[in-house]
C-alpha positions in Angstrom: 0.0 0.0 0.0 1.7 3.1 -1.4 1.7 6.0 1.7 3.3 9.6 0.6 5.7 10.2 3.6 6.9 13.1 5.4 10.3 12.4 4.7 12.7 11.6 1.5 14.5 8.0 2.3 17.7 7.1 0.5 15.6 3.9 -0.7 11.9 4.4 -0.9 11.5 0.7 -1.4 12.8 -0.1 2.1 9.4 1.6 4.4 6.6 -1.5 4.4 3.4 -0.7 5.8 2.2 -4.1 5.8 2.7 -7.7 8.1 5.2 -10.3 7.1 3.8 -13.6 6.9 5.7 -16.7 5.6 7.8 -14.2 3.2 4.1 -12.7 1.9 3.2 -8.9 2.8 0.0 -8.9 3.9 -3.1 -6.7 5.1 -5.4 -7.9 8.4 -8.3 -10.5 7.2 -10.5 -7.4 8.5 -8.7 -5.2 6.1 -8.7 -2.7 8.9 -5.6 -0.6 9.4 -4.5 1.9 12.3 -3.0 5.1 12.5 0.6 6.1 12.9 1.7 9.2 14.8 4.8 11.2 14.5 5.3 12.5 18.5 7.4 15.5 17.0 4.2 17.1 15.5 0.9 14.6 16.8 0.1 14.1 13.3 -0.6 11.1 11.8 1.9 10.3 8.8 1.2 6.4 8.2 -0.9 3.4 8.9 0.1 -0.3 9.3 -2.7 -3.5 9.7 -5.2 -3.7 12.2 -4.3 -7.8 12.5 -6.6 -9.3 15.3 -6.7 -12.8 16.8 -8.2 -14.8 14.3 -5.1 -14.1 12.2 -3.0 -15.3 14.6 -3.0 -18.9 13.5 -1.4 -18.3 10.1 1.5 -16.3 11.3 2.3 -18.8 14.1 1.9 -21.7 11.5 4.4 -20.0 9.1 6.8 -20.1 11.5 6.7 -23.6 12.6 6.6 -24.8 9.0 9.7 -22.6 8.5 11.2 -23.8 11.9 10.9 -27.7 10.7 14.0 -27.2 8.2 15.6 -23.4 10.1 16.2 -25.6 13.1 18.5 -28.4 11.1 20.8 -25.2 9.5 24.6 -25.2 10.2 25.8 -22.5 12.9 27.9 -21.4 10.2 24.8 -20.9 7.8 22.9 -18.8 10.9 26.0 -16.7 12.0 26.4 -15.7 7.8 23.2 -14.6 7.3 23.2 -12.6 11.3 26.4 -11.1 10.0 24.8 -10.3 6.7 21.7 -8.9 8.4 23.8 -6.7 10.7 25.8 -5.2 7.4 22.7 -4.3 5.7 21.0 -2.4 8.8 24.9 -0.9 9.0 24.1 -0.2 5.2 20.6 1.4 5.5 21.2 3.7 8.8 20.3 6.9 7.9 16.8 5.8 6.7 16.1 3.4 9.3 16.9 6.4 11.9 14.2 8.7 10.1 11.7 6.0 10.3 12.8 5.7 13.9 12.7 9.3 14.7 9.0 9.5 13.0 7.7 6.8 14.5 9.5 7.4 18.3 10.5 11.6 18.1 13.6 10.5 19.5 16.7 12.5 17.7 18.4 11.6 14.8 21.6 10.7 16.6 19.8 8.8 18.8 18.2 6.9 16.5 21.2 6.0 14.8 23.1 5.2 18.7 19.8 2.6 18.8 21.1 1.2 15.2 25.0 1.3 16.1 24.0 -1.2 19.3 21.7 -3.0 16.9 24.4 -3.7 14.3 26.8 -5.0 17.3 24.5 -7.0 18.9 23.4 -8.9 15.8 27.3 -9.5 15.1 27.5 -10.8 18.7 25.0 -13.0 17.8 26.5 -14.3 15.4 29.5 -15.5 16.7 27.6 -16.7 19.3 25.6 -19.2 16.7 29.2 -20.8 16.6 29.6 -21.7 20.0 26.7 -23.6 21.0 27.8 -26.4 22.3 26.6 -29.8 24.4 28.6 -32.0 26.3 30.5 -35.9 26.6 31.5 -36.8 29.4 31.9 -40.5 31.7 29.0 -41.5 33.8 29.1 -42.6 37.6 28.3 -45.9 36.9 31.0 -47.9 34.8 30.8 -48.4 31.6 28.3 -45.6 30.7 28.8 -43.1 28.8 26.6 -39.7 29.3 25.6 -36.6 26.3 24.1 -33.5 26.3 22.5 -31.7 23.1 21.7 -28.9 22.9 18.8 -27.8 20.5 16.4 -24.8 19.5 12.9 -24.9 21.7 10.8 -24.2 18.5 9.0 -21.1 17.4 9.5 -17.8 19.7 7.6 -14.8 19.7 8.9 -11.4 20.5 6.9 -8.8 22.1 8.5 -5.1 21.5 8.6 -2.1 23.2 8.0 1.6 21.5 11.2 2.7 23.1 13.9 1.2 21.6 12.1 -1.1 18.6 15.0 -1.7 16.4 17.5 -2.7 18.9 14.8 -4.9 20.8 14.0 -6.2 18.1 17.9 -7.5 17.4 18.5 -8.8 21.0 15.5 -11.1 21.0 15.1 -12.1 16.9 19.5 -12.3 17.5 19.5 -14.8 20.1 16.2 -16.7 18.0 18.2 -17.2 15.0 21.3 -18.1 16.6 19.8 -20.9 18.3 18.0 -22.4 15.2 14.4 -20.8 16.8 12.2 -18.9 14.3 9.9 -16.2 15.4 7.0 -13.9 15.5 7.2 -10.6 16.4 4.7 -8.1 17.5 5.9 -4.8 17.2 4.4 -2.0 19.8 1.2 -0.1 18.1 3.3 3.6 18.1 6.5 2.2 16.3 5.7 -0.8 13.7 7.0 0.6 10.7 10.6 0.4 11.5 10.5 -3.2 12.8 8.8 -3.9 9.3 11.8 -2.6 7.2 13.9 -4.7 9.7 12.2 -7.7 8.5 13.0 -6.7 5.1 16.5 -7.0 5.6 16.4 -9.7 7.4 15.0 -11.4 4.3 17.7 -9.8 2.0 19.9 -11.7 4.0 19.1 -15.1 3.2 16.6 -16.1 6.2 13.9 -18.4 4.6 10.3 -17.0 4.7 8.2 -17.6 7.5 11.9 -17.5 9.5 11.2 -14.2 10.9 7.7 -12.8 11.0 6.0 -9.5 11.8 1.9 -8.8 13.1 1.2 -5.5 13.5 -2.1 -4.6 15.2 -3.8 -1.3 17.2 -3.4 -0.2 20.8 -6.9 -1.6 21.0 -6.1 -5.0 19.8 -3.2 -5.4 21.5 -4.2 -7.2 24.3 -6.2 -9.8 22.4 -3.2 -10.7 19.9 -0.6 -10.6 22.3 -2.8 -13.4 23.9 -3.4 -15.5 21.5 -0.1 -15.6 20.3 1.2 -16.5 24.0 -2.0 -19.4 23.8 -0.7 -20.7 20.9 0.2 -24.7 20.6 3.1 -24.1 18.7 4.7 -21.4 20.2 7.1 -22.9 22.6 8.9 -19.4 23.8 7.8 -15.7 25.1 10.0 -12.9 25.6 8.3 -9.4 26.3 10.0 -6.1 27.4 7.7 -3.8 28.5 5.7 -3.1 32.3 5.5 -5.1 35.2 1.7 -5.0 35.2 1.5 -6.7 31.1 4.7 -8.6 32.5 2.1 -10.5 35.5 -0.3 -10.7 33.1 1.8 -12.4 30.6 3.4 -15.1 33.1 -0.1 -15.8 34.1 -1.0 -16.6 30.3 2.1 -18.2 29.5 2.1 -20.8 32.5 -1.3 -22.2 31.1 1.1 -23.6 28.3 4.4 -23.6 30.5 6.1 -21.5 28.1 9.4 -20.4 28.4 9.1 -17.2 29.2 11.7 -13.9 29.4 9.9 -11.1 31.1 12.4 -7.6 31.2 10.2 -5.5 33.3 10.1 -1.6 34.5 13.0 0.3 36.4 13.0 2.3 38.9 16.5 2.5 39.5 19.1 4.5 41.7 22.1 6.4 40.9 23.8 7.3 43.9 27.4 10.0 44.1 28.9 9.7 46.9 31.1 13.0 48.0 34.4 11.6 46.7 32.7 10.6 43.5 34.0 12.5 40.5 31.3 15.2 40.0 31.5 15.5 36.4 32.3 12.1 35.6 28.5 11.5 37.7 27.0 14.5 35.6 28.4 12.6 32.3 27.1 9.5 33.1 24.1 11.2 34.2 23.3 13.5 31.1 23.3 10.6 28.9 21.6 8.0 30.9 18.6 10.6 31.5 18.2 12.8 28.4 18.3 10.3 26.3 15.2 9.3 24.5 13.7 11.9 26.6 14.2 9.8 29.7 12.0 6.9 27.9 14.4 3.9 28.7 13.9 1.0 31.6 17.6 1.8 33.0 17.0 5.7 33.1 18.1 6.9 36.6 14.5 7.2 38.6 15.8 8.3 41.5 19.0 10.2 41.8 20.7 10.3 45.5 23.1 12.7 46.2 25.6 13.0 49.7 24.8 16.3 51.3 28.3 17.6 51.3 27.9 17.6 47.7 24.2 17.8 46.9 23.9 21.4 46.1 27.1 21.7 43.9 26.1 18.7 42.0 22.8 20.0 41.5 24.0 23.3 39.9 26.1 21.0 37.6 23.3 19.7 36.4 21.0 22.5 36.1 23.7 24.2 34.0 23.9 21.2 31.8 20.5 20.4 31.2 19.6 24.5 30.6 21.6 24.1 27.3 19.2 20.8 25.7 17.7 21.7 22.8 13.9 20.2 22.9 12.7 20.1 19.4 11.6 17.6 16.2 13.7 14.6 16.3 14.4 15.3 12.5 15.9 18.7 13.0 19.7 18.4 13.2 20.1 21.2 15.9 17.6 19.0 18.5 19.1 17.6 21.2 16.2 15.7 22.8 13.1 15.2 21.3 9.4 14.7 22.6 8.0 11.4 24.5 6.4 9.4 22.6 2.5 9.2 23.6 0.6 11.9 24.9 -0.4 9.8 28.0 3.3 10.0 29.0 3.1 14.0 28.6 -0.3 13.3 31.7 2.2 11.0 34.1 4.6 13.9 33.6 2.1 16.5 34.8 0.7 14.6 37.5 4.1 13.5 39.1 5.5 16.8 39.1 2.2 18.1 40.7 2.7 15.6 43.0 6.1 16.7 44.0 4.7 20.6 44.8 2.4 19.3 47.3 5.5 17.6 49.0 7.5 20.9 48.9 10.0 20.3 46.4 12.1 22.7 44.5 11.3 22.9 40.9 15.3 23.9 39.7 14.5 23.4 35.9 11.4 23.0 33.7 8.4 21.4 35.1 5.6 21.8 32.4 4.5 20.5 28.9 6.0 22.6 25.9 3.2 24.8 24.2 3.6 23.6 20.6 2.3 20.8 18.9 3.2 17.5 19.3 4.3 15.8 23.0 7.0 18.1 24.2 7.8 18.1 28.4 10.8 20.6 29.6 13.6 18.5 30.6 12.8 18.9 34.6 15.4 18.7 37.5 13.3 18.6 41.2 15.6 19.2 44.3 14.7 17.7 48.1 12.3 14.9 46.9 11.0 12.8 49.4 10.0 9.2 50.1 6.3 10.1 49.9 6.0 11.3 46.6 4.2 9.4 43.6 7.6 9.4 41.6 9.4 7.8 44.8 7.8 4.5 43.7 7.0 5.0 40.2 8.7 5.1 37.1 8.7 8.2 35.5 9.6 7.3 31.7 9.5 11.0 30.9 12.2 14.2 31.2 12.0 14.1 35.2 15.3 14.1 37.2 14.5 13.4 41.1 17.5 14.7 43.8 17.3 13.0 47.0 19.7 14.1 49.5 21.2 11.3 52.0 24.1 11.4 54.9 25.6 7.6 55.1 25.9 4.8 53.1 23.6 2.9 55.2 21.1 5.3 54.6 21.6 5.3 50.2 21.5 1.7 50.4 18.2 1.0 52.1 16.7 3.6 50.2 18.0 2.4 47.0 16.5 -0.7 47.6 13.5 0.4 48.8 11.5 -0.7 45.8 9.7 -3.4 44.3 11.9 -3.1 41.1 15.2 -4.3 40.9 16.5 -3.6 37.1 19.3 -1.3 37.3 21.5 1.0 40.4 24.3 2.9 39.4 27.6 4.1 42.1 29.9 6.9 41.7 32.3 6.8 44.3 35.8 6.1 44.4 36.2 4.4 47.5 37.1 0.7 46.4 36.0 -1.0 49.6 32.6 1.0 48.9 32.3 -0.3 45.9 32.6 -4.0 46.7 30.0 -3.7 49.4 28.0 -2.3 47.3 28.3 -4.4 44.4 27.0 -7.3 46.9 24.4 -5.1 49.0 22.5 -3.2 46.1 19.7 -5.5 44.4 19.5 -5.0 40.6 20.5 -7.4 38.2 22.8 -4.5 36.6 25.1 -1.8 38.4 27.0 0.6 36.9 30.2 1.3 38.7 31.2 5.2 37.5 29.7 4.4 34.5 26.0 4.7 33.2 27.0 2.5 30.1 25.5 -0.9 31.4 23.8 -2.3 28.3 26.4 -3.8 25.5 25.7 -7.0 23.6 28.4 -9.2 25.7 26.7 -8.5 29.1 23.6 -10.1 30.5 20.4 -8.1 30.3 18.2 -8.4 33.4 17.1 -7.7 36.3 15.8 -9.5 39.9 12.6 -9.0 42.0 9.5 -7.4 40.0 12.0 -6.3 36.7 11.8 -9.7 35.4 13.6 -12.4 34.7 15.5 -13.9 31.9 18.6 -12.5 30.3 18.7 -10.7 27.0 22.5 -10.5 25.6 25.7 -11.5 27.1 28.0 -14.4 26.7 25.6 -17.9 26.8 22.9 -17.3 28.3 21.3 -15.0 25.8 21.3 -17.9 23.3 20.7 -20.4 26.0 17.0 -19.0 26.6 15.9 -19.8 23.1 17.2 -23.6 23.7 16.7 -27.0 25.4 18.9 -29.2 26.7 18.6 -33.3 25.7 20.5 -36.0 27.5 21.4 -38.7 26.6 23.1 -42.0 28.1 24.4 -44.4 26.6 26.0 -47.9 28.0 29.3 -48.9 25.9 29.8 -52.9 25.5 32.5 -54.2 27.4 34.9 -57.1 25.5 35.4 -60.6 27.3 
């Protein structure tokens, strides 16, 4: 279906506004299709199928038949085509970013950060096809020999977040392919387009139809699809990035059928400076873990404590930092963060910060929705938060930087971890014993030692307590998630 875009792209023929199913693009059995908003402006610029449940069956059939002869490839056939899929997204950046940007208002150099993980992660992958391995080894009991296999669990499915869609696209579909899995993947309702054109490629590199396929479908049908696809006979594997609330409401669904399942759940996650951190290596680390995607990532710093001897000097760092963003359309080239993405993020925002005046915070920065069109928030920075405000125990997923001031470690520590979450916590300090009681004490599946750079393809993605479970990325057991392990014993003849 031909759509005349808001935007030139280097190769028109790469934007697809329609599913992927075994290798065919296709329109909903309804023929009903759902809008497509650009954030930067609230307008709508394309439209993509309104697939409901009853077209669930072929999608998950396509894969399965595909799966039947994907799952008996070579490693060296699947780590080819991974590495081939990875040069063409390297190839197609800049129009894979604009769809991005449309689709999420992030910046352009955001959206191609989002493609430059994407490209290394599906090369990780890759190498990591090569090394799945089982194991031989002698039994306890003479003259028995004992095997382990190691083999691809069957068809996945992928549930994606608006957020980041390309590059959760790659971890999940990565660690599939490696492992011999096929998959269906359901794209969120604000950002299918660019998860179409990723299927694209995907084909141009030699997967078979019906390897990797796509079902797009509205807000409204959402629930219903993501349900029957989790129902499904054939689908042997889950993995869903996204709330904790969907997250419940998955596992409940998915045990039914004792699916495999990878949940990677909401953050609300600490970043603690210590007074003999280095205050501008903290500010880095914090500018760019915040800001970024207008604060619209699950590892974003929620809650940021600060040691009084160095509160207020930190905080004027920041203030003069974040003063110099430049909030506009994620296509213009002097924007430095864009808008959120759905206009329901732009009421949280409104709420939580009215929240924090009736606590009697400090608003240092921002604090309201831009007048313009579109879903614009003022990067915010609120001083002297407290424990009893809504964005204490909520995550924000907007523009909102929270200062919490604190005395001892003792103190950071049980506040840190004073949360239901337990995704992400992040330490500036450079005390080393600190550190390593702090790398045992705080409880997130990820911490950031003077760094805010946590996420890269060779480390395991996760988190403990209500963010999940299941690892995306890292060294084995990405890969291992999409497999099963077989045994095998044997019993080796002796001679007379």
């Amino acid at each position: 279906m031909s759509t005349t875009l808001p935007f030139q792209l280097r190769r028109p023929s790469l934007f697809r506004n329609q599913s992927l199913v075994d290798g065919c693009w296709t329109e909903a059995t309804t023929g009903k299709r759902f809008e497509v908003l650009d954030p930067g402006t609230g307008d709508v610029w394309a439209t993509a199928p309104d697939n409901d449940a009853k077209d669930i069956d072929a999608f998950v059939q396509a894969a399965h038949t595909a799966f039947l002869a994907y799952r008996k490839s070579s490693p060296l056939v699947r780590s080819q085509r991974l590495q081939k899929w990875a040069a063409l997204i390297q190839d197609h950046k800049p129009d894979l970013a604009t769809i991005i940007t449309y689709e999420t208002g992030k910046p352009i150099a955001d959206a191609m950060f989002e493609l430059d993980y994407s490209v290394n992660a599906i090369s990780w992958f890759a190498g990591e096809a090569m090394r799945i391995q089982g194991t031989a080894f002698d039994s306890v009991v003479p003259g028995k020999k004992a095997l382990t296999i190691k083999q691809p669990i069957g068809v996945a499915v992928g549930l994606i977040p608006w957020n980041l869609p390309v590059a959760m696209v790659v971890r999940k579909a990565g660690a599939a392919l490696a492992a011999g899995c096929t998959m269906v993947l359901k794209p969120s309702p604000e950002t299918p387009l660019s998860v179409l054109s990723l299927a694209l490629l995907a084909e141009e590199a030699g997967f078979e139809k019906g390897t990797l396929n796509v079902v797009t479908t509205s807000l409204d049908n959402t629930p219903a699809v993501s349900e029957a696809l989790c129902r499904h006979p054939l689908v042997k594997k889950v993995t869903f990035t996204g709330s904790t609330r969907v997250g419940k409401l998955l596992a409940k669904t998915c045990a039914n059928g004792l699916k495999k399942l990878t949940l990677e759940l909401g953050g609300n996650c600490p970043y603690i400076v210590f007074e003999d951190a280095d205050l501008n290596q903290a500010a880095d680390g914090l500018m760019g873990l915040k800001w970024r995607n207008a604060g619209q990532a699950c590892i974003s710093a929620n809650r940021v404590y600060v040691q009084s001897a160095v509160y207020d000097q930190f905080a004027k760092i920041l203030v003069e930092r974040t003063s110099k963003i430049v909030v506009g359309h994620g296509a213009s080239t002097t924007s430095t963060m864009g808008p959120v993405t759905t206009p329901q993020s732009i009421d949280r925002s409104e709420r939580q910060v009215e929240d924090a005046k009736k606590h009697g915070v400090r608003i240092l920065l921002g604090g309201k929705r831009i007048d313009r069109p579109g879903f614009f928030f003022e990067p915010t920075i609120i001083a002297d938060a407290t424990t009893d405000m809504r964005i204490t125990d909520e995550e924000s997923f907007a523009p909102i930087l929270t200062l919490y001031r604190f005395e001892t470690e003792e103190e950071v520590v049980q506040a840190a971890n004073a949360t239901s979450m337990g995704l992400a916590s992040y330490v500036f300090t450079k005390n080393v014993d600190r550190s390593w009681r702090l790398l045992d004490e705080l409880e997130a599946g990820m911490i950031g030692l003077n760094t805010s750079a946590i996420s890269g393809a060779e480390l395991p993605f996760g988190g403990t307590k209500e963010s999940g479970y299941g690892k995306e990325a890292g060294k084995d057991v990405a890969v291992e998630e999409y497999l099963v392990t077989k045994a095998v014993s044997f019993v080796v003849e002796r001679r007379l």
